[in-house]
C-alpha positions, 0 to 999 in steps of 0.5 A, a space after each residue: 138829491 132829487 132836483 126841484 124846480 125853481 119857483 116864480 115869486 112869490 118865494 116862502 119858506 115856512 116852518 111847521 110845528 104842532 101848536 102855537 100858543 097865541 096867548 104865550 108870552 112865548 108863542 112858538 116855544 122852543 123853536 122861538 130863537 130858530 124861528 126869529 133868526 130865520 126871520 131875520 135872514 129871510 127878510 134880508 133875502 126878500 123871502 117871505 117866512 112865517 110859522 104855521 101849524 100843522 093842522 093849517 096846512 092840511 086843512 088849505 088855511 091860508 093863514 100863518 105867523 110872521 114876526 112883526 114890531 109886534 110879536 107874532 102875528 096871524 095873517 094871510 100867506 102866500 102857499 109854501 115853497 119850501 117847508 121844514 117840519 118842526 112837529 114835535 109829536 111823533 103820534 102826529 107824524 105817525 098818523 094818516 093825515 101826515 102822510 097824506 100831507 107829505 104825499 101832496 107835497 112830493 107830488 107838488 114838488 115842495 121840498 119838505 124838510 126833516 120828513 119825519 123822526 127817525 127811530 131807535 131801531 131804524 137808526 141802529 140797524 142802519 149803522 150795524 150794516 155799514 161797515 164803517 159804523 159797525 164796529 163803533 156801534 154798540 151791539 143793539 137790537 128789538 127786545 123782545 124776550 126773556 132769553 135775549 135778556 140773559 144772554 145780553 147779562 152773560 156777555 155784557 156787565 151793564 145792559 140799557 134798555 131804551 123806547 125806540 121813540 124816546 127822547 131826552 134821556 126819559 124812560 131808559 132802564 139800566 141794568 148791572 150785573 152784580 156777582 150774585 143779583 141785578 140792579 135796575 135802575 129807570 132814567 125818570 127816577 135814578 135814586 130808585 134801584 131795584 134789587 133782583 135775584 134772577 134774570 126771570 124776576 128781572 124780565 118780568 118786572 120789564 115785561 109789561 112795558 114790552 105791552 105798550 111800546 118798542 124797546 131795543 136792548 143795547 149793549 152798555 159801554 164803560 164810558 168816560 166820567 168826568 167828576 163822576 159824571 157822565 160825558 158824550 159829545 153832540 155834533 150838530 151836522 147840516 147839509 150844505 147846498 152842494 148836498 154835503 153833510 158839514 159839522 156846524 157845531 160841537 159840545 162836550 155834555 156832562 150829565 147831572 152826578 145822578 144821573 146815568 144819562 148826560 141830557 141837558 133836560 136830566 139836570 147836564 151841562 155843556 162844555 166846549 170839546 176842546 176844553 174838555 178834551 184839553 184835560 186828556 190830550 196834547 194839542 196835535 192829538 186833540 186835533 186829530 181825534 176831533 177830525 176822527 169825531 166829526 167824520 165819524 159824525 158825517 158818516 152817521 149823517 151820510 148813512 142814514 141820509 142814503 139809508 131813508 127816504 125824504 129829504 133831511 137838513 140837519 142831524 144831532 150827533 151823539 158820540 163818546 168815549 170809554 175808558 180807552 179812548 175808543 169812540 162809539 155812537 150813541 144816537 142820531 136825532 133828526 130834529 136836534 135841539 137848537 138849544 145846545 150850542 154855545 152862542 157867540 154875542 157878535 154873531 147875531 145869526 147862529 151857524 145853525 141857523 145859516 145853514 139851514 138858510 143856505 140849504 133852503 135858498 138853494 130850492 128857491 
């Protein structure tokens, strides 16, 4: 970690987001709950913290949301002194005015945290070369042609093809093998199959989404099902003040029956990992499975933190299992939702939430 000097006062941490609906009941959308903890702890530590939009900070607009009696309310504030970026669009991270924006901060020191989304293909390539990953990472790579498609169908029985941007289980085609044809099904209308007779009437029903955006294709894995439902576990990981990847949060997700993704925005549910594990394993063998999950979800964190440039906060782990108990890597998210954690009433701040606190607090 690059080291930051410290700040005179005054000191602000600021998240930055896309929009805000001034008009909404719910201004700051799904980022409300983070936003309001960190608030909360902010102003426990006499650090001064609002929300602002992305467009305020490149135009220099010395105006931004801070939480009052009274909502959120836009008024004047000191510059950043550290920044975690929130945007949800990836068209914005990918345009010139973010990358100049990210250059002026470097170049004025400004810890700029969660740098950008990272995509599908970036991401599996990186676990591919690290041989620690490698071998629990299921064979991926660009789909580009025609021929890549037969010869994943005569090595694999089930084949995923996914948008390297996508998010939230949309637009992913799942393609099986049957003895004499091809089912296709796409994750944004699963009762809809698709009956092929050959590789090349497959492909090119495929081909024209190859026009418009980058896919990877990916080998498909017999996961574990729970009640015919798909399972996978997502491990919420932060970096600590020391620079050390930790796991600060863990669940079980069970997708919708109809579905073949597990997302919570495709109709999943959540289950605590150990509940769920407890169905399949003896205590003393849970506990060192879990252990085998989460370091298996730091070496994601701590392989694409090494593999990148910008500063990271906070990655979403997705692992599962097969049929064999074998664990395999399904994504990384470098802006995961904070939504997917089971919430302890007596705790008013989520462990979420302190750590990234802690991080920051560290750049002060």
């Amino acid at each position: 970690m690059q080291s930051i000097p410290k700040h005179s006062d005054p000191q602000s941490f600021v998240i930055v987001t896309d929009t805000i609906n001034e008009h909404s009941l719910n201004p700051l959308g799904s980022i409300t709950t983070l936003c309001e903890e960190l608030a909360e702890v902010c102003q426990d530590n006499q650090i001064d913290f609002y929300v602002t939009t992305f467009q305020k900070l490149f135009s220099n607009d010395s105006s931004g949301y801070k939480r009052t009696d009274n909502g959120w309310i836009l008024m004047n504030v000191p510059p950043p002194t550290v920044i975690h970026n929130r945007i949800h669009s990836r068209k914005l991270e990918r345009s010139n005015d973010f990358k100049r924006l990210s250059t002026t901060f470097f170049d004025q020191h400004i810890p700029f945290f969660n740098a950008r989304f990272l995509n599908k293909l970036e991401v599996f390539k990186a676990f591919i070369e690290s041989n620690y990953l490698k071998p629990y990472v299921p064979y991926t790579e660009e789909f580009l042609a025609q021929e890549q498609l037969e010869n994943f169908l005569q090595n694999y029985s089930t084949v995923f093809i996914k948008p390297i941007h996508g998010s939230q289980g949309r637009n992913i085609i799942k393609i099986t093998k049957e003895q004499d044809y091809f089912l296709l099904q796409n994750s944004q209308n699963t009762e809809t199959v698709l009956q092929f007779p050959t590789v090349h009437q497959l492909f090119k029903t495929i081909k024209p989404h190859l026009k418009t955006r980058t896919f990877i294709i990916q080998e498909g894995l017999s996961l574990i099902l729970k009640e015919n439902r798909l399972v996978d576990f997502r491990f919420l990981c932060h970096k600590n003040k020391s620079s050390k990847w930790e796991v600060t949060s863990t669940i079980a997700r069970l997708g919708h029956p109809t579905q073949f993704v597990s997302n919570l925005a495709r109709g999943g549910d959540m289950q605590k990992l150990d509940d769920f594990l407890s169905h399949y394993l003896p205590k003393k063998e849970r506990i060192h499975f879990k252990k085998l999950l989460n370091e298996l979800a730091l070496e994601c964190c701590r392989c694409i933190d090494t593999s990148f440039e910008g500063l990271f906060a906070e990655f979403g782990v997705d692992l599962a299992i097969d049929e064999h108990f074998n664990p395999w890597v399904i994504e990384l998210n470098s802006k995961p939702s904070k939504d997917l954690q089971f919430t302890d009433p007596l705790q008013k701040i989520r462990p979420s939430t302190k750590a990234i606190f802690s991080l920051v607090q560290s750049y002060l």
